[in-house]
C-alpha positions as CSV (number, residue, x, y, z in Angstrom):
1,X,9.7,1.3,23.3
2,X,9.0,2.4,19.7
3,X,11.1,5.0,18.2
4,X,8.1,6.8,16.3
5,X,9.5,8.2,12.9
6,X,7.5,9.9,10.1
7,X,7.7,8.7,6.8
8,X,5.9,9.2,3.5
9,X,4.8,5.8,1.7
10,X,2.8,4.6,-1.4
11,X,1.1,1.2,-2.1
12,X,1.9,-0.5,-5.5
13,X,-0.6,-2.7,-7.0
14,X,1.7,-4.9,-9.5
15,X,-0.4,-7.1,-11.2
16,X,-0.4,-8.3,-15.0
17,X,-2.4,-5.5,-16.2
18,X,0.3,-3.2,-14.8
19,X,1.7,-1.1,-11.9
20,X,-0.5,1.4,-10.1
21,X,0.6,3.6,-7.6
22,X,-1.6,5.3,-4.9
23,X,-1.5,8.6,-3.2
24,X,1.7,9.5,-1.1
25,X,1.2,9.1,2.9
26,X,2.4,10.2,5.9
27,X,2.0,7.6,8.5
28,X,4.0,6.8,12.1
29,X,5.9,4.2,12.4
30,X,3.3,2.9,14.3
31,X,0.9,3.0,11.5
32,X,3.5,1.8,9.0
33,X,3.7,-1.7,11.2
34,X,0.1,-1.9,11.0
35,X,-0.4,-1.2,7.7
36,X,1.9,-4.1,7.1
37,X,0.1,-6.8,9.7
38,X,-3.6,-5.6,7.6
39,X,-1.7,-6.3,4.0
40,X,-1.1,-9.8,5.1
41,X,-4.9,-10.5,4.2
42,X,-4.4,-8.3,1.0
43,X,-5.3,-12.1,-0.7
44,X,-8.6,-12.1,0.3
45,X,-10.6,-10.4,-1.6
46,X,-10.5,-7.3,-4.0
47,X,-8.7,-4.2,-3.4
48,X,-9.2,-0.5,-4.1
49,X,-7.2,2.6,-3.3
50,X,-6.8,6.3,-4.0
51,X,-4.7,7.3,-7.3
52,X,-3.2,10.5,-8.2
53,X,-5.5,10.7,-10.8
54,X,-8.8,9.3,-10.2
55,X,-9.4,6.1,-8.1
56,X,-8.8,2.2,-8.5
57,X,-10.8,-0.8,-8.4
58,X,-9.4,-4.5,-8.5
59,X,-11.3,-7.5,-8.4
60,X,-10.1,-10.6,-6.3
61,X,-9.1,-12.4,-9.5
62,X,-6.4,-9.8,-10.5
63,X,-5.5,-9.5,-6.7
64,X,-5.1,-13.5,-6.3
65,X,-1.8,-12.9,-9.3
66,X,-0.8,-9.6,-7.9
67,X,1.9,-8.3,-5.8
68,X,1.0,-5.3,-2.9
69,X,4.4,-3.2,-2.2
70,X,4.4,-0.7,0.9
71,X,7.2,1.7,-0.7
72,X,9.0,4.3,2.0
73,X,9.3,7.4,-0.2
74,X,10.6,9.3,2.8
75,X,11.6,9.0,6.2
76,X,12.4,11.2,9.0
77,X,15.5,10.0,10.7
């Protein structure tokens, strides 16, 4: 059985242009391991997400040379 567990994360968009960093969330650990198995196709195709301040648009040819990072911010032990 799954221990479920609370935790706050951010995505980081690392490309050659820079590092951008979404919107803290609070997901399940549930949702955390999906969130990982639906990044595995991050590579096909662009990519946009929510910003602290404003909103972010990649096309696939930045995402093709870019690196997606699921950071855990926080968790509830």
């Amino acid at each position: 059985m799954l221990n479920i567990i609370r935790m706050v994360i951010v995505f980081k968009l690392i490309t050659e242009l820079g590092e951008f960093v979404s919107e803290e969330m609070v997901v399940t650990t549930e949702q955390y391991l999906n969130l990982i198995e639906l990044s595995k196709s991050f590579y096909n195709g662009g990519y946009d997400m929510w910003l602290p301040d404003g909103f972010l648009v990649a096309s696939s040819e930045v995402i093709k040379r870019s690196i997606l990072k699921i950071e855990i911010r926080k968790k509830d032990d």
